[in-house]
C-alpha positions as CSV (number, residue, x, y, z in Angstrom):
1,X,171.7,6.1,98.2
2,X,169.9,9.0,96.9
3,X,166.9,9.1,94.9
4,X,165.9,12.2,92.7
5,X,162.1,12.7,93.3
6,X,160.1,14.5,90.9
7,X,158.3,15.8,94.0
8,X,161.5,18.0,94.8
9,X,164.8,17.6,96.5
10,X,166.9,14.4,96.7
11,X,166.3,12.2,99.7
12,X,168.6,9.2,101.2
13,X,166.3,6.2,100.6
14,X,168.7,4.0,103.0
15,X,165.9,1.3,104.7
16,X,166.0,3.3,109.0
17,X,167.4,6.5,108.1
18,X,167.1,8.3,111.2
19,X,165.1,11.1,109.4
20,X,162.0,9.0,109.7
21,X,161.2,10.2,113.1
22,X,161.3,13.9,112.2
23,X,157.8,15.5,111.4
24,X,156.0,16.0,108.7
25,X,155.2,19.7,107.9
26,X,151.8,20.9,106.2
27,X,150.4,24.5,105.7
28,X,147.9,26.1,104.3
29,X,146.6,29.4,104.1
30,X,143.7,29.1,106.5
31,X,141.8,26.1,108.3
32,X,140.9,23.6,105.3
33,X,144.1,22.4,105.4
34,X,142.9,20.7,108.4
35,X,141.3,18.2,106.3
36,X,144.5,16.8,105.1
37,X,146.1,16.9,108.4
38,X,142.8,14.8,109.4
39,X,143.7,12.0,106.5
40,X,147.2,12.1,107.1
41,X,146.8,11.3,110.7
42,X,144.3,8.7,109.8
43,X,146.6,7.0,107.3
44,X,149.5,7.4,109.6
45,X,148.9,7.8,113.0
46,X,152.9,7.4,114.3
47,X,153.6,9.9,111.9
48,X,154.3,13.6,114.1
49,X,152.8,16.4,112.3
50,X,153.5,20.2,111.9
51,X,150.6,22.2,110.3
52,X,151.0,25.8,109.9
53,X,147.8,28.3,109.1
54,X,148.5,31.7,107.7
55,X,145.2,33.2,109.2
56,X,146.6,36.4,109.4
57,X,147.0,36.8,105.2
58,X,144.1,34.1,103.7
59,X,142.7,34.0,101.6
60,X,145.4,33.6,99.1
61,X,143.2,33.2,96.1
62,X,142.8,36.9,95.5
63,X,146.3,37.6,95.5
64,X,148.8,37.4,92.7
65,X,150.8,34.5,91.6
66,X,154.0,36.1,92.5
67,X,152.5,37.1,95.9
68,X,150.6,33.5,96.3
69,X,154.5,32.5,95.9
70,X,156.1,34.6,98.1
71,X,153.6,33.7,100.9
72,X,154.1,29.7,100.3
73,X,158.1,30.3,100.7
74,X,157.5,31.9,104.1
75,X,155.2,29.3,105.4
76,X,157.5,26.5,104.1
77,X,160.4,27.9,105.1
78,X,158.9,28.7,108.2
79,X,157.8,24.8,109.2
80,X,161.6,23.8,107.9
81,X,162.7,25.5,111.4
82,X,160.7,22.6,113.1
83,X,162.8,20.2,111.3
84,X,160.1,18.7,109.4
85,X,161.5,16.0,106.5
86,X,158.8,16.9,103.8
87,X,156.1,19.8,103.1
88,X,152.5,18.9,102.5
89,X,151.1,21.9,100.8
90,X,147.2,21.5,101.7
91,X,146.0,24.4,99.6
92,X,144.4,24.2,96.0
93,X,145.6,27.9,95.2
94,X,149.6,27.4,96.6
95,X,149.6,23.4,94.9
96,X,148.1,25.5,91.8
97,X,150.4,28.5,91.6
98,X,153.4,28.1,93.6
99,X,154.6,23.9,93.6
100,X,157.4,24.5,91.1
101,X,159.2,27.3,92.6
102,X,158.7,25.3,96.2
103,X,160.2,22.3,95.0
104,X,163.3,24.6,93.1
105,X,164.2,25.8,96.3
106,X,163.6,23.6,99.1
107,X,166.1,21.1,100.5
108,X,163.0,18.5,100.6
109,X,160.3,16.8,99.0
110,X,157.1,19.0,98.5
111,X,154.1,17.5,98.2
112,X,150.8,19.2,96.7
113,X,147.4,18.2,96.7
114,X,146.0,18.9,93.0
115,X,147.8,15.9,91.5
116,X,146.5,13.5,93.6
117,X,143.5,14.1,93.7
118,X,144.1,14.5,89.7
119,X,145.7,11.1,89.6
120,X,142.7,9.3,91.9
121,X,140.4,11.1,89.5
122,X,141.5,9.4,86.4
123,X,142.0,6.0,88.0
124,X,138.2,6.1,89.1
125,X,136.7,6.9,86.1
126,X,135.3,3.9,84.1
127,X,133.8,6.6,81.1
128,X,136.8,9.1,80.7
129,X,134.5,11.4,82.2
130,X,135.6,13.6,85.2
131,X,133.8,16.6,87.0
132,X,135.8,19.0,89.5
133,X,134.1,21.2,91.7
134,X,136.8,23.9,93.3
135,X,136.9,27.6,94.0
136,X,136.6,30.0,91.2
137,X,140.3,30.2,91.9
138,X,141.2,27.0,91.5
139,X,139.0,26.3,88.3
140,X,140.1,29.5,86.9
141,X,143.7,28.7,86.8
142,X,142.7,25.0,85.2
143,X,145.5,23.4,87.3
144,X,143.4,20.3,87.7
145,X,142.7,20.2,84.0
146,X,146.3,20.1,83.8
147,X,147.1,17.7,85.9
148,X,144.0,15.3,84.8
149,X,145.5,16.1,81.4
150,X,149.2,14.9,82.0
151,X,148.2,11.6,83.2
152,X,145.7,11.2,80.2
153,X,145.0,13.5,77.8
154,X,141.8,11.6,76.4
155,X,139.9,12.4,79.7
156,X,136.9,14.9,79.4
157,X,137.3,17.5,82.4
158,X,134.2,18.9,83.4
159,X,135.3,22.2,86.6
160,X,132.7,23.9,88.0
161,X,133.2,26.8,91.1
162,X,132.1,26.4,94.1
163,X,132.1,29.5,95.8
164,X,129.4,29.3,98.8
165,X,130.4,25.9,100.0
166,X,133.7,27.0,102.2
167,X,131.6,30.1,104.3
168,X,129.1,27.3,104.6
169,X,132.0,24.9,106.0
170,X,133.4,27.8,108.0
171,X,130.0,28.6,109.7
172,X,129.2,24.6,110.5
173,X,126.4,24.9,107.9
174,X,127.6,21.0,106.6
175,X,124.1,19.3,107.0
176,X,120.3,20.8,106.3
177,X,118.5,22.0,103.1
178,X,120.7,25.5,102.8
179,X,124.4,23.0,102.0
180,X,122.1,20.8,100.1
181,X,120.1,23.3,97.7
182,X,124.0,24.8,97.1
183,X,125.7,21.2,96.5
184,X,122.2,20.5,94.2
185,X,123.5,23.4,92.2
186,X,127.1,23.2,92.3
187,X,126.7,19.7,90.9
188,X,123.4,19.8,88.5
189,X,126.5,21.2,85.3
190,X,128.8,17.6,86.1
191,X,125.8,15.7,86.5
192,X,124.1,16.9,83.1
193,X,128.1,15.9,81.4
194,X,127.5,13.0,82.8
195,X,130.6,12.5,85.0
196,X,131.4,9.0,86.7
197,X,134.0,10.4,89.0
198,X,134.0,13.8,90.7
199,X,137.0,15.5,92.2
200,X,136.4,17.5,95.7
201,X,139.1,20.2,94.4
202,X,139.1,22.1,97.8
203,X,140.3,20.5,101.5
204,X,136.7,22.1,103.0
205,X,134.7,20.2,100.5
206,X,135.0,16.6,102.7
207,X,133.2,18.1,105.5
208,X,130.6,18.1,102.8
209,X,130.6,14.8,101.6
210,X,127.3,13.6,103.2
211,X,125.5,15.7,101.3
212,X,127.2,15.5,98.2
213,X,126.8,11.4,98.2
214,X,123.5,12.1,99.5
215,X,122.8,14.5,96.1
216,X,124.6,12.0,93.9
217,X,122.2,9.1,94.9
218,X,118.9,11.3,94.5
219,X,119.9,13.1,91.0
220,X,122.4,11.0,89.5
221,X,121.2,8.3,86.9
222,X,124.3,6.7,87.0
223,X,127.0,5.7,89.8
224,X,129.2,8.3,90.2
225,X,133.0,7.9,92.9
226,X,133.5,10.8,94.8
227,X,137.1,11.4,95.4
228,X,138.5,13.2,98.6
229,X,141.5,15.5,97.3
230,X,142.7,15.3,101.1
231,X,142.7,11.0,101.3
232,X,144.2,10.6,98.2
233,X,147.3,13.0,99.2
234,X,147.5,11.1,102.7
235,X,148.3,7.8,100.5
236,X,150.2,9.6,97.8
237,X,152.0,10.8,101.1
238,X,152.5,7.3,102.4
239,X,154.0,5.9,99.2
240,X,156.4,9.2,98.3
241,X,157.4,8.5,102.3
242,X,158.2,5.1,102.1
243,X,159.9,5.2,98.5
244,X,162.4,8.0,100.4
245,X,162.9,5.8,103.0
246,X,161.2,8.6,105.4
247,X,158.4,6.3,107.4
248,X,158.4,6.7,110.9
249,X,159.6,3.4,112.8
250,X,155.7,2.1,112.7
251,X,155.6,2.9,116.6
252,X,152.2,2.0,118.2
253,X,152.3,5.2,120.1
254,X,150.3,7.9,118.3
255,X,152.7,10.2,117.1
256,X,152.7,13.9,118.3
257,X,150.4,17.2,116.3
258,X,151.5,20.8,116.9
259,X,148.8,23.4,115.0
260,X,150.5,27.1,114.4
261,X,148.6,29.8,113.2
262,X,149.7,33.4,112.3
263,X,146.9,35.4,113.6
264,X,143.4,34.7,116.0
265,X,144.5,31.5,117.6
266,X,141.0,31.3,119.6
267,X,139.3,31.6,116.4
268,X,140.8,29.1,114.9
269,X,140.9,26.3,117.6
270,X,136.9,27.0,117.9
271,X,136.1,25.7,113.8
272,X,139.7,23.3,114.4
273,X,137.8,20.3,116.3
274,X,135.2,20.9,113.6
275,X,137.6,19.8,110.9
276,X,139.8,17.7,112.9
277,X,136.5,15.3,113.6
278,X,138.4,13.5,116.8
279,X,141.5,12.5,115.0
280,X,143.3,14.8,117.3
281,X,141.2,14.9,120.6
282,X,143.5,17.3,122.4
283,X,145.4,19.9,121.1
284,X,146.4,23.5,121.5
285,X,146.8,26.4,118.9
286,X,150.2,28.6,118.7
287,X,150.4,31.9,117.3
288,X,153.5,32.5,115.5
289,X,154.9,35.3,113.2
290,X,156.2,35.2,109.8
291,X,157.9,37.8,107.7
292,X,160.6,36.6,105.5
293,X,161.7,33.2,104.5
294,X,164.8,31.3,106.7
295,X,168.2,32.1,106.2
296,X,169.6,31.5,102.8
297,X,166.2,30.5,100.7
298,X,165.8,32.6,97.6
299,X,163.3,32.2,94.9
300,X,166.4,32.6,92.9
301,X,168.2,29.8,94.4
């Protein structure tokens, strides 16, 4: 039987259909996404995994929304040649600009990473209270506003940018006073609204998480939940692949992770292990080349 998804194309929910042991695809535009391939693999380690970096344009958050859109159809189209069953978009910007228009053309569920984090948000805050901290992107194009919004429009949403914490990510500066004394900052606006949960609104932020608990407990009067954009899409991703009827078997073997990139594949396997924290202990990088989106997808399909 199928089942119309609000997360995109209709998918046949039969219990063992046999496209539970294709992959599941994920890009992004550079490395962060690497976070969310990270929870994924944690959450569901017989699960095989495509992720797909477009090194060779990020970042996207400077570009336009039609461009933003135009990139997001390569890259997805691109993973659907690796047969993947569903696209994990693990980018704040794309899940911000381009979602829609992915899941209007794309013969399979997309999945983005601003509602749930949006959604685990809401659920952990006791006071109705909820800080974001993003890129300047991101919070400029309120898309977790939005989303916090749609689920409960009573919710105070507090956003503040973020802009020195993913160079810091990037150049392994994730411990030490320098992350610290620009976390303190970054945070001192939610902390002062008095916030009970705070959103990490962009996949480099977990890498931070130690010192942003660490801030939390030193500054913050009150208890406040941090919530991980990239864990809360790993178990939105479990449940939207179960509901489908799209789990893997449930095979003890760990299943398989192929990393693509579109430009400096050295580069990016160097700050990789960095993000991928052992979850993947071995793994190589391909470079690959993407123009135009696969035969017969159309933004005006």
């Amino acid at each position: 039987m199928l089942n119309q998804s609000r997360y995109g194309a209709p998918m046949d929910v039969a219990t063992g259909s046999p496209d539970g042991g294709r992959p599941i695809g994920i890009f992004d535009s550079g490395l962060g996404g690497l976070t969310v391939l990270r929870a994924i693999r944690r959450e569901m380690p017989d699960e095989s995994l495509v992720f797909l970096g477009d090194t060779a344009r990020v970042p996207y958050g400077t570009r336009s929304p039609s461009t933003v859109v135009r990139y997001a159809l390569a890259c997805s189209s691109q993973l659907l040649e690796y047969g993947v069953k569903l696209v994990v978009v693990a980018c704040n910007t794309v899940s911000a600009v381009a979602l829609p228009a992915l899941r209007n053309v794309l013969p399979l569920p997309v999945l983005g990473v601003i509602e749930p984090g949006a959604r685990s948000g809401v659920q952990a805050s006791l006071t109705g209270r909820v800080g974001v901290i993003a890129t300047k992107g991101t919070i400029a194009s309120g898309a977790y506003e939005r989303a916090i919004h749609a689920i409960d429009s009573t919710i105070t949403v507090c956003g503040n940018a973020a802009p020195l914490l993913v160079p810091l990510v990037e150049e392994g500066w994730t411990e030490g006073d320098v992350p610290r004394m620009a976390v303190e900052r970054y945070l001192a606006p939610l902390i002062e609204a008095e916030v009970d949960a705070i959103v990490l609104g962009c996949t480099h932020y977990p890498l931070l998480r130690p010192v942003v608990d660490e801030v939390l407990r030193t500054s913050c009067p009150q208890p406040v939940t941090v919530v991980d954009s990239a864990m809360a899409t790993a178990a939105d991703l479990k449940r939207l692949l179960t509901e489908q009827g799209l789990r893997c078997s449930g095979s003890s073997i760990p299943g398989s992770v192929r990393l693509l990139v579109t430009d400096m594949p050295a580069g990016f396997s160097a700050l990789a292990s960095r993000f991928l924290d052992r979850s993947v202990p071995n793994f190589d990088v391909e470079q690959i080349d993407i123009t135009t989106p696969a035969a017969g997808l159309s933004l005006h399909a």
